[in-house]
Legacy VTK file of the C-alpha trace (Angstrom):
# vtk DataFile Version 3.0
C-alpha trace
ASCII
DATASET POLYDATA
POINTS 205 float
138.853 84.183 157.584
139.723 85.350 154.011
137.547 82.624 152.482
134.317 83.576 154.603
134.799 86.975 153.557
135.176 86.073 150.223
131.817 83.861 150.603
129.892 86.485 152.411
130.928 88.875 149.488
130.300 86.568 146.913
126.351 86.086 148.728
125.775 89.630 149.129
126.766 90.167 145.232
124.386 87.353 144.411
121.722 89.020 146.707
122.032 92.123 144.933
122.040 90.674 141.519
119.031 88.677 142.409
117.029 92.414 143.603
118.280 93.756 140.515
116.766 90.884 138.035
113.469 91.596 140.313
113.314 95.046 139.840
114.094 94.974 136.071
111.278 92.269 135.521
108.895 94.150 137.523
109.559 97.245 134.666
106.193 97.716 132.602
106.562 97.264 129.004
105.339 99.667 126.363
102.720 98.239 123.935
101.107 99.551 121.154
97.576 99.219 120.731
95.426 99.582 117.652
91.833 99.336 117.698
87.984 100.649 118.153
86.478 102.290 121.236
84.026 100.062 122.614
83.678 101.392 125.483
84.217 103.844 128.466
83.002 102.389 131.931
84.578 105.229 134.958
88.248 104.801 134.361
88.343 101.856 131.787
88.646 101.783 127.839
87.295 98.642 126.309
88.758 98.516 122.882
88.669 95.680 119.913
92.169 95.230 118.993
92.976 94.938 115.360
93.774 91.107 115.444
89.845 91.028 117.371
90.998 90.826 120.596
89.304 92.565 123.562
90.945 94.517 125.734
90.602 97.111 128.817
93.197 99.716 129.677
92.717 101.948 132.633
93.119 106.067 131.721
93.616 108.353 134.500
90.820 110.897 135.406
93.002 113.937 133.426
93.804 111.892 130.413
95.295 112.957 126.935
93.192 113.053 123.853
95.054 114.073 120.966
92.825 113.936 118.014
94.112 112.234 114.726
93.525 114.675 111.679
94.474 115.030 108.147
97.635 117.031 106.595
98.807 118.246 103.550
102.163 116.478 102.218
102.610 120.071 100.233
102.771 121.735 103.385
105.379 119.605 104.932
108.448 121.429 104.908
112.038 121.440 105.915
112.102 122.544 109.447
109.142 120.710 110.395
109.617 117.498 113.151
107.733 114.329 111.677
107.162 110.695 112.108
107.276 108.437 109.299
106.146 104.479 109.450
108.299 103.272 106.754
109.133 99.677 104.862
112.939 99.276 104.062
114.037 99.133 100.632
116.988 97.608 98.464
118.850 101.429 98.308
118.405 101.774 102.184
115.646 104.330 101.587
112.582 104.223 103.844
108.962 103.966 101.745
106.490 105.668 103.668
103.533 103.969 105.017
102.310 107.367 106.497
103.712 110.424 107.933
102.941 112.271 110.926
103.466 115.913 111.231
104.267 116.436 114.978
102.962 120.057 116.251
106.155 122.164 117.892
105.163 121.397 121.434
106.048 117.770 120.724
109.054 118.577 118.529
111.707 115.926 119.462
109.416 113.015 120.872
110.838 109.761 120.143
113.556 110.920 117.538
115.916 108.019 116.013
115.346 105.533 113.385
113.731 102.020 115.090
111.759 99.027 114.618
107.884 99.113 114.369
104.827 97.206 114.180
102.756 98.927 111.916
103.505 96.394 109.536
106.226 93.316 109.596
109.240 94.498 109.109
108.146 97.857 109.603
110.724 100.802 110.652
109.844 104.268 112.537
111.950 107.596 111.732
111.168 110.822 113.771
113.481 113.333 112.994
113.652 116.851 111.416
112.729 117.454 107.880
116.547 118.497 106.125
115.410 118.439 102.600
112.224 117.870 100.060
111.953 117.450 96.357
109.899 116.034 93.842
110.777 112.404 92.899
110.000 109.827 90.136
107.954 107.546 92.920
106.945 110.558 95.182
107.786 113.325 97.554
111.509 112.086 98.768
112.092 113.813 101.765
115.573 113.728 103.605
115.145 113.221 107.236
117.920 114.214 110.024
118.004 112.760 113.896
120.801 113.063 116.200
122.397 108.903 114.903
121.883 109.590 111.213
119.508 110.223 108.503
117.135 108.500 106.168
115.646 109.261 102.549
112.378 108.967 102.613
109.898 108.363 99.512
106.367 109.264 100.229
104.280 107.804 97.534
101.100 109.611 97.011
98.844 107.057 98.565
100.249 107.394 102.424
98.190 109.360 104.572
99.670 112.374 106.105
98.374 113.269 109.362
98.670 115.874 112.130
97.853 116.047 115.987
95.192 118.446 117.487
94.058 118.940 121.068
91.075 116.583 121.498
88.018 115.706 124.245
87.293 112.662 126.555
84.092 112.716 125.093
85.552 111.593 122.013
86.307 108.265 123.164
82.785 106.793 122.321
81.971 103.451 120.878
83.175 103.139 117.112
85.930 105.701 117.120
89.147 104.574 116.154
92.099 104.561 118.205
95.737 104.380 118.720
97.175 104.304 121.799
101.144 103.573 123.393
100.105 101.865 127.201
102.097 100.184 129.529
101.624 96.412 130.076
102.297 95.052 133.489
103.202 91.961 134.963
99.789 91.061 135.803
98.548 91.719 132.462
96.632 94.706 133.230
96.884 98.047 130.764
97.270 101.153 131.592
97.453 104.858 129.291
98.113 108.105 130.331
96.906 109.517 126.592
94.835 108.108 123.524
94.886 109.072 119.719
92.091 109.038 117.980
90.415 109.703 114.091
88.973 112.740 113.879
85.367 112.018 111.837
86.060 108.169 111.585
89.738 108.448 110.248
92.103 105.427 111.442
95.182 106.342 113.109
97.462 105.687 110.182
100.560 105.075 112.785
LINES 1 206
205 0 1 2 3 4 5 6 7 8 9 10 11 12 13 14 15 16 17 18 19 20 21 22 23 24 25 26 27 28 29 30 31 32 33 34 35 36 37 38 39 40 41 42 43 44 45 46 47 48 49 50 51 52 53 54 55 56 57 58 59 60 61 62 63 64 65 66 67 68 69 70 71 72 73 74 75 76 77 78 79 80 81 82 83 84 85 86 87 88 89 90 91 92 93 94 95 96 97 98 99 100 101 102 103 104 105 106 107 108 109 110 111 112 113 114 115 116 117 118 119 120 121 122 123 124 125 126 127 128 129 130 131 132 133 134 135 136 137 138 139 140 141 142 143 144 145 146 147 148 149 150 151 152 153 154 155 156 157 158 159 160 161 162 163 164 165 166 167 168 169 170 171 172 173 174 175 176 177 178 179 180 181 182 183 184 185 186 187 188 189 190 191 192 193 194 195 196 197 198 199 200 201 202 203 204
């Protein structure tokens, strides 16, 4: 008797291992896609990828535009919440590949120092502005999250960049874009909001 319990235990942890592996593979995964509008067809975005490959991603009827506009680095203070792509260097300091000034509404989205694809290698840091002073290479800019913190050097070439509200009827051919979708199993894209250059500017991120 013991040993058929056992077995019918041992199935129904099996079974329920088995659901779980199916239910974690059936989990969208978040992609980043970088490109230009080629298109908007009802509820589909045809984009050219960076790398030149084609792609459709289905937006929702109410989706976000956030347009993609210009900042000052001077008026990036401590206090402020910001995004920097960054390349590691030999003194664990970041080197800014561009910064990102989030408005206060989205103060706090993704904070934490991670992996990126902006560029190989690449790192993100969203966090809260601790300190700023004037360095030999550039604005160096101390950065705080809720793991850590990171010195930043922003050399005068990175773009700086802010969020504003933005239109559907932005997303016309030749605008460039930056968008965070889901990818599911069958391949198929989907968005709930898309970033894009106010005037032709490239989403720096």
């Amino acid at each position: 008797m013991r040993r058929t319990t056992g077995l019918a235990v041992g199935a129904i942890g099996i079974a329920l291992l088995l659901v779980a592996a199916a239910a974690f593979a059936q989990q969208p995964q978040r992609v980043r896609l970088r490109g230009t509008v080629e298109a908007v067809e009802g509820s589909v975005l045809s984009m050219k990828s960076r790398d030149g490959s084609e792609l459709k991603v289905k937006l929702p009827d109410n989706v976000g535009v956030r347009d993609v506009v210009k900042y000052s680095l001077a008026d990036v203070k401590p206090g402020n919440f910001i995004g920097v792509a960054g390349m590691p260097q030999p003194d664990g300091s970041q080197k800014a590949l561009e910064v990102l000034v989030f408005p206060e509404a989205m103060r706090g989205t993704g904070e934490g120092h991670y992996p990126w694809d902006l560029q190989p290698n690449s790192t993100m840091t969203n966090a809260n502005v601790e300190n700023e002073v004037e360095g030999v290479n550039g604005r160096e800019l101390t950065l705080k999250y809720k793991d850590g913190e990171k010195k930043i050097i922003v050399p005068p070439e990175a773009p700086v960049v802010t969020f504003e509200q933005g239109d559907k009827s932005e997303l016309k051919p030749g605008a460039k874009i930056f968008i965070i979708a889901l990818k599911h199993e069958d391949g198929t894209l989907e968005a709930a909001s898309v970033n894009v250059g106010r005037d032709g500017l490239v989403p720096p991120m």
